[in-house]
C-alpha positions as CSV (number, residue, x, y, z in Angstrom):
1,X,15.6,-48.9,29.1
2,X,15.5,-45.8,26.5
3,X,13.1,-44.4,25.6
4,X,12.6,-43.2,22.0
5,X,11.0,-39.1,21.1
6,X,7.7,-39.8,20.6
7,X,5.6,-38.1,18.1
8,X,4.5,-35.8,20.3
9,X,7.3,-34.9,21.8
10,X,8.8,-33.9,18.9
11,X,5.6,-31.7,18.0
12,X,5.7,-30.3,21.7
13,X,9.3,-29.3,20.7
14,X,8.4,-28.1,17.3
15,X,5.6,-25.8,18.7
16,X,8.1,-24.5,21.3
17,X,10.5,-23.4,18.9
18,X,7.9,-21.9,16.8
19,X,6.4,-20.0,19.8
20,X,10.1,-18.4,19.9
21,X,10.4,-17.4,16.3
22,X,7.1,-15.9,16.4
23,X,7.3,-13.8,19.7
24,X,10.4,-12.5,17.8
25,X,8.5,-11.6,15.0
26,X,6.1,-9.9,16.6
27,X,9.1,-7.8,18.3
28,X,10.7,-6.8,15.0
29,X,7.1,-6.1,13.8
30,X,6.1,-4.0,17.2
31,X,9.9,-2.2,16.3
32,X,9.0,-1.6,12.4
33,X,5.6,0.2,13.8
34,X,7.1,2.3,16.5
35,X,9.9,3.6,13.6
36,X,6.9,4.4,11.2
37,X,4.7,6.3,13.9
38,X,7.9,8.4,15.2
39,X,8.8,8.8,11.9
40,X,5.6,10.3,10.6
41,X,5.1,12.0,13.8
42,X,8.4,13.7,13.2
43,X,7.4,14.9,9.6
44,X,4.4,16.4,10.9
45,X,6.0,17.9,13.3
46,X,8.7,19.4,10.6
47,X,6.0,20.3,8.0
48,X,4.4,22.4,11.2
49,X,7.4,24.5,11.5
50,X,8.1,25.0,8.2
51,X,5.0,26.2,7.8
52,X,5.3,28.5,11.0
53,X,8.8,29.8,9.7
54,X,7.6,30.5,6.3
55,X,4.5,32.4,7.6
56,X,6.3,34.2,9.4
57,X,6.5,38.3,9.2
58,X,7.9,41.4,10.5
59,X,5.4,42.8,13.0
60,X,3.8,39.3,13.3
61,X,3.7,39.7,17.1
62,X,1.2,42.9,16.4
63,X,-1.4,39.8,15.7
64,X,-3.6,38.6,18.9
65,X,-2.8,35.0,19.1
66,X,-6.4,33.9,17.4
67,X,-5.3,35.8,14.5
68,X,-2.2,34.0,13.8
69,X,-4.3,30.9,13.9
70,X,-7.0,32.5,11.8
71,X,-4.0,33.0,9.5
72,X,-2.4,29.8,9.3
73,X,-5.5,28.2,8.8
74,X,-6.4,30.4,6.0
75,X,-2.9,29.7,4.6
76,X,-3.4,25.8,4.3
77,X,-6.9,25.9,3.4
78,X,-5.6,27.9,0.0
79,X,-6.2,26.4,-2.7
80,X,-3.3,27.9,-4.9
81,X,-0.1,30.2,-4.1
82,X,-2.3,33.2,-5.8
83,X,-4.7,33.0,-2.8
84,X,-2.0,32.3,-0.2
85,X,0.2,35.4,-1.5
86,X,-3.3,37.8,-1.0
87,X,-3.7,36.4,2.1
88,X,-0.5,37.4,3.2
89,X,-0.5,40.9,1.8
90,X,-3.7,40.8,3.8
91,X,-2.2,40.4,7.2
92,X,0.8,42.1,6.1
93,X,-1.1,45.3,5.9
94,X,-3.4,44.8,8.7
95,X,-0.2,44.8,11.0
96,X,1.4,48.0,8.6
97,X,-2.1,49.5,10.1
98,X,-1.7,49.1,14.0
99,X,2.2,49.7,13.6
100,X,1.7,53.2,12.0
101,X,-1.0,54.0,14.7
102,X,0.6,55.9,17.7
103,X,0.4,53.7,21.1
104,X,-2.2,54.3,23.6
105,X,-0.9,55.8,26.7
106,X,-2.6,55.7,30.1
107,X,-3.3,58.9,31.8
């Protein structure tokens, strides 16, 4: 004797399939996120060191380390290039200062 598909059978089936086309859904979805975080972590990253290369100096490496952060922080928080190019004469001339001072020697 055959049996027909019941109703639900073919619902159970339905829902199975569904469960699949979801699950991959999901994974391209999961995949799309992961692209946009790398991606945005990856611009950050690149804004970071441009920023770091274009605040760069000669004599930069006269500044203690808190003062190149001091710096860079007064750089972004600018609020136009004006400001930005005073602070930079700023630090410019602070390190012109301890360059033209003779070194301490030890005796």
């Amino acid at each position: 004797m055959k049996r027909t598909p019941t109703l639900l059978t073919a619902i159970l089936l339905a829902s199975v399939a569904a469960s699949g086309v979801y699950a991959k859904d999901q994974d391209r979805t999961q995949d799309r996120l992961h692209t946009q975080d790398h991606l945005q972590t990856q611009d950050r990253l690149q804004t970071r060191d441009q920023l770091q290369d274009q605040d760069q100096f000669e004599g930069v490496e006269k500044l203690t380390r808190q003062e190149r952060e001091q710096y860079r922080q007064r750089l972004q928080e600018a609020k136009s290039k004006e400001e930005q190019e005073r602070i930079r004469a700023e630090y410019r001339e602070r390190v012109r200062e301890r360059t033209s001072q003779p070194a301490e020697t030890a005796e």
